[in-house]
N, C-alpha and C positions, 0 to 999 in steps of 0.2 A: 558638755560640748567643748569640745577643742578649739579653741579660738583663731586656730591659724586653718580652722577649716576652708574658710574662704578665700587661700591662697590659692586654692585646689583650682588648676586649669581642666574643662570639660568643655565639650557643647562648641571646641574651636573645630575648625574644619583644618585636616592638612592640604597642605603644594596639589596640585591636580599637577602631576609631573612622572613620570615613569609608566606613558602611556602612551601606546602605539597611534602615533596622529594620522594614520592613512586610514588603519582598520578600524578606528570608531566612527569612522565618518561616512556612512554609508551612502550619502548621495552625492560626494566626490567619488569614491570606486565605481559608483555607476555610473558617472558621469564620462567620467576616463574611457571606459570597454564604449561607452555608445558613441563618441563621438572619436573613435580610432586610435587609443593610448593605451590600447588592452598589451598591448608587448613589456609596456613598462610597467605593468603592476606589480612584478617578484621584485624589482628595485625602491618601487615606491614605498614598497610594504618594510622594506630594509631602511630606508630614510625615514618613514615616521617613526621605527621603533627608536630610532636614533636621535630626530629632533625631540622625542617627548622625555628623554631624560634629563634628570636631575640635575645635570653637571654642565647641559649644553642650557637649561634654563635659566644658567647660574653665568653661563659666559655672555649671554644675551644683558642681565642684568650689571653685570663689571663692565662691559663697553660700554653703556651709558651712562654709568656713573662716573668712568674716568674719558671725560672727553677728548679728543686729541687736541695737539699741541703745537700749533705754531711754532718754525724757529728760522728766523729772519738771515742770520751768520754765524759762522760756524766761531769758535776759539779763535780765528786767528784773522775775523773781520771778514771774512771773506763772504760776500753774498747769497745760500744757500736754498732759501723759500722752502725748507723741510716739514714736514709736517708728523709728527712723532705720534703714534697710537699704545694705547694699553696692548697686551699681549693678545688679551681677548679677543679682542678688533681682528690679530692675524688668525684668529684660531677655527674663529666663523666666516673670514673672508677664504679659507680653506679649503674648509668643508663648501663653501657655493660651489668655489673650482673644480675640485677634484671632483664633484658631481655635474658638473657642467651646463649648470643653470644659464649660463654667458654664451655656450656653444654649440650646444646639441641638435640643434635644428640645422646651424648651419653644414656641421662638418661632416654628418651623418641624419641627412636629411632623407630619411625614411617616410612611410606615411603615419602620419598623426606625432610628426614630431614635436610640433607646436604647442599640439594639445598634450599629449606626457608631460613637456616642460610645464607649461601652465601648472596643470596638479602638482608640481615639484614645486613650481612660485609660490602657489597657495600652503603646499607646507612650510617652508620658507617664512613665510609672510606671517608665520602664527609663532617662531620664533622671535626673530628681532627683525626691524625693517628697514634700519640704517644701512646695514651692510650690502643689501638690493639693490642700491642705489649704484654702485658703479660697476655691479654684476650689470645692470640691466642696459646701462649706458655702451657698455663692452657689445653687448649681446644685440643691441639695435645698433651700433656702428655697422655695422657688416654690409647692407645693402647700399651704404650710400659710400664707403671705401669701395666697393668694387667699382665704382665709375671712374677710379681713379689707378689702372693696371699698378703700373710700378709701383706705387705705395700698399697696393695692396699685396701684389709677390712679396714685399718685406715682411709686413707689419702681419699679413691674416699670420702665419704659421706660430706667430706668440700671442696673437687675441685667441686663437682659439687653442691653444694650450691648455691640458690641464691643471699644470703646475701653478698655484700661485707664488709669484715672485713681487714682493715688498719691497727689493734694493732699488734706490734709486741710482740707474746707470743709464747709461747708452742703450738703444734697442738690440743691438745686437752682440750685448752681455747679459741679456734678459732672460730667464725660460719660458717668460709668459709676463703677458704685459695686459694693460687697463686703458682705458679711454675713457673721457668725460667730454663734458659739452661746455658752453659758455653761450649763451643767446642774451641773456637781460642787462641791457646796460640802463643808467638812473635815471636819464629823459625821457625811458620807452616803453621797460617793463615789458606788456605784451607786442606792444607795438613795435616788432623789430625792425620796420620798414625805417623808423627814425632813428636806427642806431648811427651813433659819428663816428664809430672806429673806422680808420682808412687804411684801406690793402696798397700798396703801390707798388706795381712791377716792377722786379728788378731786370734789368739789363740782361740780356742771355749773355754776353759774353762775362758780363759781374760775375753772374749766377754760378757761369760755369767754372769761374777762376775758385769760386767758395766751395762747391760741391761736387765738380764735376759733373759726371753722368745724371747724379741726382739734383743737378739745377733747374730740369727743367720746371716750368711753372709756378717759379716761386717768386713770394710777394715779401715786402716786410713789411708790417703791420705797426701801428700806432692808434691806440686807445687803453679803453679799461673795456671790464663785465663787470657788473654788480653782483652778480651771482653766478659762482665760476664753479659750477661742479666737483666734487671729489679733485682737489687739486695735487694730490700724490699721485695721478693715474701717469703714466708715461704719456699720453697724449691726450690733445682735444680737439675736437669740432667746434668753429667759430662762427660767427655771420659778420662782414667786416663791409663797408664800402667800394669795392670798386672803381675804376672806370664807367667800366660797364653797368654800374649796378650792385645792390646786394651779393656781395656772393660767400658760398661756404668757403674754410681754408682748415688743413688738417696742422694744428701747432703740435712738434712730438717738443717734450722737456728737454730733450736730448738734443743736437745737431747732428745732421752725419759727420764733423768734424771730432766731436768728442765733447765741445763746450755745450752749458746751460744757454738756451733760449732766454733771452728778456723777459721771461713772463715774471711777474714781481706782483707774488702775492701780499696784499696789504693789510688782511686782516682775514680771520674766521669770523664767519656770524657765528651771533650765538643766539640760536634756535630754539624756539616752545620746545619741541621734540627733534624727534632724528638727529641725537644729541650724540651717538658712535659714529655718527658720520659725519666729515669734514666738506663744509661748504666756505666758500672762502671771497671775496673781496680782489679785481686783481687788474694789475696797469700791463700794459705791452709797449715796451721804450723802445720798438725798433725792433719787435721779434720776426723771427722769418717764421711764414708760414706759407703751405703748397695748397692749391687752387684745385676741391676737388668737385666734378662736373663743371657745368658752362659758367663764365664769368656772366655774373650779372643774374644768373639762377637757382641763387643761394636757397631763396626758399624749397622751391621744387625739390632741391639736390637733398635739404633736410628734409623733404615732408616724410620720406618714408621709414626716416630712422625715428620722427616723430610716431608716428602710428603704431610701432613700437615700442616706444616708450610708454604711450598710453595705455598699451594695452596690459603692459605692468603694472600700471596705475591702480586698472581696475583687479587686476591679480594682487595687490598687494594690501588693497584694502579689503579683500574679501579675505585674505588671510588671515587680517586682522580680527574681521569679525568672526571667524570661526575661532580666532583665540579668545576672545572676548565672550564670548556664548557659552563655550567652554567652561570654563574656571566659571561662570555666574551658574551656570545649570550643576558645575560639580557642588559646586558651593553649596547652592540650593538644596540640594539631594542631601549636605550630610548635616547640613545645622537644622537643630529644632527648634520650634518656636510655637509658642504656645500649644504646648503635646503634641505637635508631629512636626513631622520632616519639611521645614519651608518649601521644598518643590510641590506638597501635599495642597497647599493652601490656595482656593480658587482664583484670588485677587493675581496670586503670583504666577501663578499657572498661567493665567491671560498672560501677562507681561512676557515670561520665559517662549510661551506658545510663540508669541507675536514675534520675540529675537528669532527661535528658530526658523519659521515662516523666512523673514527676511534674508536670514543669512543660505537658506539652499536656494532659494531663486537666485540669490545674487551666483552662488556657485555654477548653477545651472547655466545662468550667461555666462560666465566667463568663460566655462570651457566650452560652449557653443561659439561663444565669439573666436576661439581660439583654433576652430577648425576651419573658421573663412581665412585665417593665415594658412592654414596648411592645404586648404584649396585655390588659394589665391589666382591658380590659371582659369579657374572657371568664373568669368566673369560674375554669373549669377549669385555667386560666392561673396566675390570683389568685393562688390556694390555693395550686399550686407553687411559686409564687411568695414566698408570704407562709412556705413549712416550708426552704425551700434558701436564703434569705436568712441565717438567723442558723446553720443547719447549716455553710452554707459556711463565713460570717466565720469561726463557729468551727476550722473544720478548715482551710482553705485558710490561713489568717493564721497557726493555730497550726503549719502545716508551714514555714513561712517560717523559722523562725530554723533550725534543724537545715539547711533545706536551702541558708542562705546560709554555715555556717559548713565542710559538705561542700564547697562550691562555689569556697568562701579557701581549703581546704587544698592544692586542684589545684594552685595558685599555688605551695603550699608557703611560706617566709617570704617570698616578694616578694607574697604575698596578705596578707599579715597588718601589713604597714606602713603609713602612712597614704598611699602615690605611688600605691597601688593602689585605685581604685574597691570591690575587694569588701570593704575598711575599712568605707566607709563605707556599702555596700547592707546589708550585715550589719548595723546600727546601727540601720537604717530598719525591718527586718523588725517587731520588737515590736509596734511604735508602734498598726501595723494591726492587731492583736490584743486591744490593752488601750484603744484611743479604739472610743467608741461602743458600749460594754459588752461587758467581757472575757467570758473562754470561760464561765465559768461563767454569765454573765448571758446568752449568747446561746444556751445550753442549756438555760436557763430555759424563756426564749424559744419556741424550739422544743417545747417540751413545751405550750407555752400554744397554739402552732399545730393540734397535735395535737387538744385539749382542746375548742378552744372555733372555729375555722375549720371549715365544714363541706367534708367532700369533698376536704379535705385528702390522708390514705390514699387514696382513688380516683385522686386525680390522679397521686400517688407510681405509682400501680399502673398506672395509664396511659403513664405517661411509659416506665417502667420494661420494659411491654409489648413495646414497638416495635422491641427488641433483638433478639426471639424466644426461641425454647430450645434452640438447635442447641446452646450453649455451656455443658456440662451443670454446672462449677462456676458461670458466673454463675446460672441458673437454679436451683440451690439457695440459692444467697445471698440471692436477689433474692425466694424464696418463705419462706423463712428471717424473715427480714428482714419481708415485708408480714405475715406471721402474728403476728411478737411485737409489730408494730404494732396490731393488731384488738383487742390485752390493754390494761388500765390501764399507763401506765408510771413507773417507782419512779424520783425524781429521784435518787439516788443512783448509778444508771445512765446520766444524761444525754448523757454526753462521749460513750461508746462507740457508742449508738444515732446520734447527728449524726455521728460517723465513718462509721459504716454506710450510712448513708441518702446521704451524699456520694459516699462509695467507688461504690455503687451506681448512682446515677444518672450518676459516670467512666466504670463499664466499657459501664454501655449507650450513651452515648455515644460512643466509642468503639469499640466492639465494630457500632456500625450504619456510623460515618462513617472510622475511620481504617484504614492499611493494617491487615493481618492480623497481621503481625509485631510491630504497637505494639500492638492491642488483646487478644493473647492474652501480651504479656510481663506488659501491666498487670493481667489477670487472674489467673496464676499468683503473682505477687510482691504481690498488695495482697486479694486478691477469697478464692484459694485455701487460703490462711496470711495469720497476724495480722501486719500491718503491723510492721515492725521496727523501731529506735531510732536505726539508720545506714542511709546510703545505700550501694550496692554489695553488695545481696545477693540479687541476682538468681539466679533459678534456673540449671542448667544450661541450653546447648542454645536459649537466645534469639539473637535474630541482633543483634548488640550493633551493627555495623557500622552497618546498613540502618538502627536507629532513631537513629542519630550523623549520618549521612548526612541524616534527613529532618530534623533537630534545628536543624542550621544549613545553610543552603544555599550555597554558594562564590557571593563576586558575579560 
């Protein structure tokens, strides 16, 4: 016997990487053509084959290893607040652009524009999910800039550019420019109503002596954010004090003079995850910032770039989980363990069954939820729209961590070291949860939908219709469910009710569009019995195979 036989590597599984992430994913493509993104699937099909390479799985990996960089002055003292990334960073912030994950809906707002993007998020979201972050901020600024004409004549023609442009210059040396946000300062956290930053009018004839034409409506600003969004973006959205009241104010980095803005960044956090992306720490000495919609209606003026954003939220964590599911089921499939193929083994088969279950419902909603954007003028749309938004983030984001740390144990400890992706998808799960108001704020939320959205429950009841009643547990859930809706509801209850109301609007979805064997496992194991705390506890007597089979498709 050769003694150096046991050098011999076998039984390792390779990269799950040079694989078309659209066309394995069969209940994302169907999901796209039903809910009106069938225009975009020769493109989509072109973008997964592109995200699931080797080279782009490898850029995802160099950005978070090299995190960016603060740099306070330049050589020669001078002030700068720069913020310096790995190359990677520019090479993926790109490719969002140049596909226009940031714009699409807006600029060329076709129907099921929404929903295309979405499935573009969710491939996105299965690469790296740092870089989304100020794609999405970009991409949800748009509706609450246009309340603001003049700022918007400037600024849309380089938000929704393709180009990405990384120079930090004046906007109108830009080819394409970024936006971030700043809402949480350290007293308030969720509660922005207690923020102390103060806006104060400047003088129209100051104004106009500083800017001209462009002075109208401008403030200067004095506070901090504690958590200041992607701070290399050319501008932000703020919530500042008033006269009047809370209100939004657009700060660009730039003035229309040529100088930097006081914004004086003070530090990077340094973050569990979403480590390629730059979040940052930051004081305002006196910065000018312009007043967009009514003073004093700052919340309003954000809530619908809010609703945007969350609806990322839940795109970005279902992305994740379809990465996550991924690489555990390739995995699965190719290592053996004791004489067969660990996907072969019944124990794991429930566990793998139970990810996939999870992870096509979650997809099912997002791009359902993503067509009440692209319906938005139908009210009956709206209202769905406006109660499964913060339902979802809540439930879909808060399923993320349990089902990325199920999804590392497949791996066993080659999952749990940093050579393995599901290190670092696991790290990302949170992030979706607690940006853009955690569960409890988006439980809130939802309760205020209930409250004050009319026709909200109808809609719910509508949607929820179209399932039928052949399927006699959902139809008591789902009547269950609209009756304790019709009662006042106790916020103390919040979480469970936005569980229900998501669960529900899965299995009907499902239960109308997927095979029989995915929507009656999802119905017994989430619908029939309360939701459990681990994955693999599927009932008897599911066909574990058939939903593994539909889960990843062999290229």
């Amino acid at each position: 016997m050769n003694p150096f036989d046991t050098h011999e590597v076998f039984n390792q599984v390779a990269p799950f990487e040079n694989v078309n992430l659209f066309y394995c994913d069969i209940a994302l493509r169907d999901a796209l053509r039903r809910e009106g993104g069938a225009a975009a699937e020769q493109a989509l099909g072109a973008l997964g084959e592109k995200l699931g390479c080797a080279e782009l799985q490898d850029l995802a990996r160099l950005a978070n290893v090299n995190s960016p960089r603060l740099v306070n002055f330049d050589r020669c003292g001078r002030r700068i607040d720069e913020i310096e990334f790995h190359p990677s960073w520019h090479s993926l912030m790109t490719l969002l652009i140049e596909a226009g994950a940031h714009a699409a809906p807006w600029d060329a707002p076709t129907g099921g524009a929404h929903v295309a993007r979405a499935a573009q998020y969710i491939l996105f979201g299965q690469l790296e999910n740092g870089s989304q972050c100020p794609v999405t901020m970009t991409y949800a600024c748009v509706p609450a800039l246009r309340q603001a004409p003049k700022i918007a004549a400037k600024w849309l023609p380089k938000i929704l550019s393709r180009q990405y442009d990384p120079r930090s210059l004046p906007i109108e040396l830009k080819r394409g420019a970024l936006i971030g946000m700043g809402m949480t300062e350290k007293q308030g956290g969720s509660d922005v109503r207690s923020n102390t930053t103060r806006a104060e009018a400047v003088d129209g004839a100051e104004a106009r002596s500083l800017f001209g034409d462009e002075g109208d409506d401008l403030y200067r600003i004095v506070g901090h954010k504690w958590f200041f969004s992607a701070p290399q973006c050319d501008a932000h959205l703020i919530l500042a004090q008033s006269g009047a009241g809370l209100s939004c104010f657009f700060l660009p980095r730039y003035l229309p003079d040529g100088s930097r803005n006081q914004i004086r960044v003070q530090r990077l956090k340094d973050k569990l995850g979403n480590r390629s992306n730059a979040s940052s720490e930051v004081e305002f000495t006196g910065a000018y910032g312009w007043l967009i919609g009514r003073a004093g209606r700052g919340i309003s003026t954000i809530l619908e770039m809010g609703s945007h954003t969350r609806l990322d939220c839940v795109l970005g964590s279902v992305g994740i989980m379809r990465a996550a599911l991924t690489h555990a089921l390739h995995h699965a499939r190719e290592r053996s363990v004791f004489g067969r193929a660990l996907a072969e083994q019944p124990l794991m088969q429930n566990v793998l069954a139970d990810l996939a279950l999870e992870s096509e419902a979650a997809t099912l909603f997002a791009m359902r939820l993503a067509r009440c954007f692209d319906q938005s003028g139908d009210p009956a749309q709206a209202s769905l729209g406006r109660l499964l938004t913060p339902a979802g983030k809540y439930w879909i984001c808060k399923r993320g961590p349990s089902f990325g740390a199920e999804a590392m144990e497949v791996l066993g400890g080659a999952g749990y070291v940093e050579e393995s992706p599901l290190a670092r998808l696991y790290r990302e799960f949170p992030v979706n949860s607690i940006w853009e108001g955690s569960a409890n704020v988006m439980c809130l939320d939802l309760l205020r939908a209930l409250g004050k959205t009319s026709g909200t429950r109808e809609a719910l009841a509508g949607e929820l219709a179209l399932a039928g009643n052949e399927n006699v547990e959902f139809s008591c859930f789902a009547a269950a469910l609209l009756s304790d809706l019709a009662q006042p509801q106790d916020e103390f209850g919040a979480r469970r009710l936005a569980e229900r109301i998501v669960l529900a609007v899965q299995a009907a979805l499902l239960l109308r569009h997927a095979p029989t064997f995915v929507a009656e496992a999802f119905v017994l194991s989430r619908v029939a019995r309360e939701v459990g705390g681990a994955f693999g506890r599927l009932p008897s007597g599911i066909d574990c195979a058939a939903i593994l089979a539909r889960a990843l498709v062999e290229a």
